[in-house]
N, C-alpha and C positions, 0 to 999 in steps of 0.2 A: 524473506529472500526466496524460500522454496515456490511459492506464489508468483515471484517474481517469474521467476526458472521455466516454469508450466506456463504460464500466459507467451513469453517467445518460442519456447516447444511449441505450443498451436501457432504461431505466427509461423512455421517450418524455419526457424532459423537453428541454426548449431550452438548448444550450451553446456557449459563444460564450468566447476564450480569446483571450491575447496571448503572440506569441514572438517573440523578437528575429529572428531569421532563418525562411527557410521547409526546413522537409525533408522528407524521405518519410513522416514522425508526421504533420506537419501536412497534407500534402496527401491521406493519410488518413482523417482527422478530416475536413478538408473535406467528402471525396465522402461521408463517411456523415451530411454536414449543419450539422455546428460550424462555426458563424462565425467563422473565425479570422482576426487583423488583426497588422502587423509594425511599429506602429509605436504610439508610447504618446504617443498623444491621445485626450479623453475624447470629444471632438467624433465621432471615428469610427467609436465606440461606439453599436450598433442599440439607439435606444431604448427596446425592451424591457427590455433588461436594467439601466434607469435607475430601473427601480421596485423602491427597497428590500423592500417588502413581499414581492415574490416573489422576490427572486434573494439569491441566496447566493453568494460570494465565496470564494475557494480561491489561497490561494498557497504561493508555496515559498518558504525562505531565499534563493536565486536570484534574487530578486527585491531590487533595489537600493531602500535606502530612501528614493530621490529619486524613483521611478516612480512618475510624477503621475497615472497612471490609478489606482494603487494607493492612492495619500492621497488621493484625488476621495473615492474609498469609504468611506475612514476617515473623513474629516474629516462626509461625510455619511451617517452614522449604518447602514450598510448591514451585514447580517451579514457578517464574515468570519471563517474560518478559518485553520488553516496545515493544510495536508496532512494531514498526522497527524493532527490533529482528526480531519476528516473522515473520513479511511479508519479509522481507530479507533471513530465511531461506526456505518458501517458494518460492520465487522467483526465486532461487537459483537453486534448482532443475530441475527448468527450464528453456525455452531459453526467459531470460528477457530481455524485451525492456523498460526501465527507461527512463522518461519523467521530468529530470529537466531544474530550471531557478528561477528565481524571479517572475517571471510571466507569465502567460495562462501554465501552467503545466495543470490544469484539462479541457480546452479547447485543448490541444493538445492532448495528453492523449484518452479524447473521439473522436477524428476525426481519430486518429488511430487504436482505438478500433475498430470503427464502420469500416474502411477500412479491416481489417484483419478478422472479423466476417462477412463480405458480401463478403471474398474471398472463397476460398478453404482453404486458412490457419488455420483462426476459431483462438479465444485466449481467457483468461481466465484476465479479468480487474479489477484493482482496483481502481475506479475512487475517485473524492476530490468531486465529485457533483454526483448530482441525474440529470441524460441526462434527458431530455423532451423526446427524440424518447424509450429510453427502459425502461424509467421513475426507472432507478433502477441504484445505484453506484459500480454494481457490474456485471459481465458478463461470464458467462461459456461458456467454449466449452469442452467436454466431451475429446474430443482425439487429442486436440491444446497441442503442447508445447509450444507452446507463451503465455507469461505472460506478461500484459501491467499493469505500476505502473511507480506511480508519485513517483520521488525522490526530497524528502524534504531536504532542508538545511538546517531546524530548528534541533538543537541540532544536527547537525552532522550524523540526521538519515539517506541519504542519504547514507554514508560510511557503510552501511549495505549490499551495493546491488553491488554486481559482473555480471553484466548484458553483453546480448549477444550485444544489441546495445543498444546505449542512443541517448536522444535528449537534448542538452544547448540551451534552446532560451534566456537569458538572465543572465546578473550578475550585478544585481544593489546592493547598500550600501544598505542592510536591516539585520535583525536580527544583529544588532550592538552590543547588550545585551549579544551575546553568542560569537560573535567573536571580537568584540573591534574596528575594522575599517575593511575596504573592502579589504585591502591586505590578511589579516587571511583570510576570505570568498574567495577569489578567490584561496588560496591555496591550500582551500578545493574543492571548484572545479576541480580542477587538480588533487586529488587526487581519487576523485571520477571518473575524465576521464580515468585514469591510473588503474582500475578496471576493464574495460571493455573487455571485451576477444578478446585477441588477433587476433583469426580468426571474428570479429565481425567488427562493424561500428562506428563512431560517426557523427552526425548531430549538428552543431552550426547555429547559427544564421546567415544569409549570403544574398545573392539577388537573392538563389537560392529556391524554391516551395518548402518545407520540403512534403507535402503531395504527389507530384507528384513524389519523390523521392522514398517514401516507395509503391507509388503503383507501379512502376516500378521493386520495388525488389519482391514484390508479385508476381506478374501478368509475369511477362517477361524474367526474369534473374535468375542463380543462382549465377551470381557475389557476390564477396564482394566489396562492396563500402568504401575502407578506408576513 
C-alpha cells in the first residue's frame, strides 16, 4: 500500500491513508505530504477527501470488515478498490513484468528492478519489501514503460495483471483457505500464464539463470524469448 501511496504522490495527486499504528512507512509518507491518521474515525478525515467525485478509495484484505471509515465509503457510494485493482490497472497501461510464485517474489522482483534501473530501460516497481540498496519499496523512472510488480496469488489478486512478461519461480500447496487444494492453485496459475501478451515472455523455474536471461533481453537483443 505504502508503494502504492508514493507512486500517486509523484503523479501530484492528494493521498491521505489510515494505519493502525505509526512506523518508519508512515512517517515517510508523511514528510513526502500524505495525510496519514491512526485512528478510524470519519470525523478525522480532511474533508477533501469527502468528495466521492474526486477521490478514490484503495484497500487491502487487512482491513477488518468492521472499519467504520471503510463502510462510511461503501455505504456512500464512493469508488473503491482492493489493491490489486488498482495496481493491476496501473500496471496495465504499461509494459508489465509480473513477478509470481510461492516464494522469493519480492527477492526476484528487486534483482530485476535493480537490473532494468542500472540499464538504459529504467522501470517503475512495486516491491513486497523495503530493498536495503534504495532503502524504499517503491522505484520510479520518469520515462520507463516497464513496470515491475509482484503477482500475488492470495485472493486471486494476481488475475488482475495482463503483463508483458512474467516470472513462475514456484507453485507450492499454500493459501489452501482460498483455493481448497493445490490443483484450484495451479489452475490459477495457468490462468494467470494465459494473460500474458502474446507478443511477451514467460520464465519458470528451470536450471536456466532467470537473471542472466533478463539481462540478456536488456542489454543485447530485441528478441522475444517465448
Amino acid at each position: 500500500m505504502s508503494a502504492l501511496a508514493r507512486f500517486f504522490i509523484s503523479e501530484n495527486k492528494n493521498v491521505a491513508g489510515y494505519d493502525r499504528i505509526k512506523t518508519e512507512i508512515t512517517k515517510t509518507l508523511q514528510s513526502l505530504g500524505a495525510d496519514i491518521h491512526f485512528t478510524d474515525d470519519i470525523s478525522i478525515v480532511n474533508t477533501d477527501f469527502l468528495d466521492k467525485e474526486n477521490t478514490l478509495i484503495i484497500y487491502t484484505p487487512a482491513i477488518p470488515e468492521k472499519h467504520s471509515e471503510l463502510n462510511y465509503f461503501k455505504n456512500n457510494g464512493f469508488n473503491i478498490k482492493k489493491r490489486a485493482q488498482a495496481l493491476g490497472e496501473i500496471t496495465n497501461q504499461k509494459k508489465g513484468i509480473a513477478i509470481a510464485g510461492t516464494h522469493g517474489k519480492t527477492t526476484i522482483s528487486s534483482i530485476i528492478s535493480h537490473i532494468l534501473k542500472t540499464s538504459s530501460q529504467g522501470c517503475i516497481a512495486f516491491l513486497g519489501g523495503i530493498t536495503k540498496n534504495y532503502n524504499s519499496n517503491f522505484l520510479l523512472s520518469n520515462n520507463s514503460e516497464n513496470i515491475v510488480v509482484e503477482a500475488d496469488e492470495f485472493d486471486r489478486s494476481f488475475l488482475q495483471l495482463f503483463p508483458f512478461a512474467a516470472v513462475i519461480s514456484s507453485i507450492d500447496a499454500d493459501h489452501l483457505d482460498i483455493y481448497g487444494d493445490k490443483d484450484e492453485l495451479i489452475k490459477s496459475f495457468n490462468l494467470f500464464a494465459n494473460q500474458v501478451d502474446d507478443n511477451g515472455f514467460i520464465i519458470v523455474k528451470n536450471k536456466i539463470c532467470i537473471l542472466v536471461i533478463f539481462y540478456q533481453i536488456i542489454n543485447y537483443s530485441d528478441k522475444v524469448y517465448p
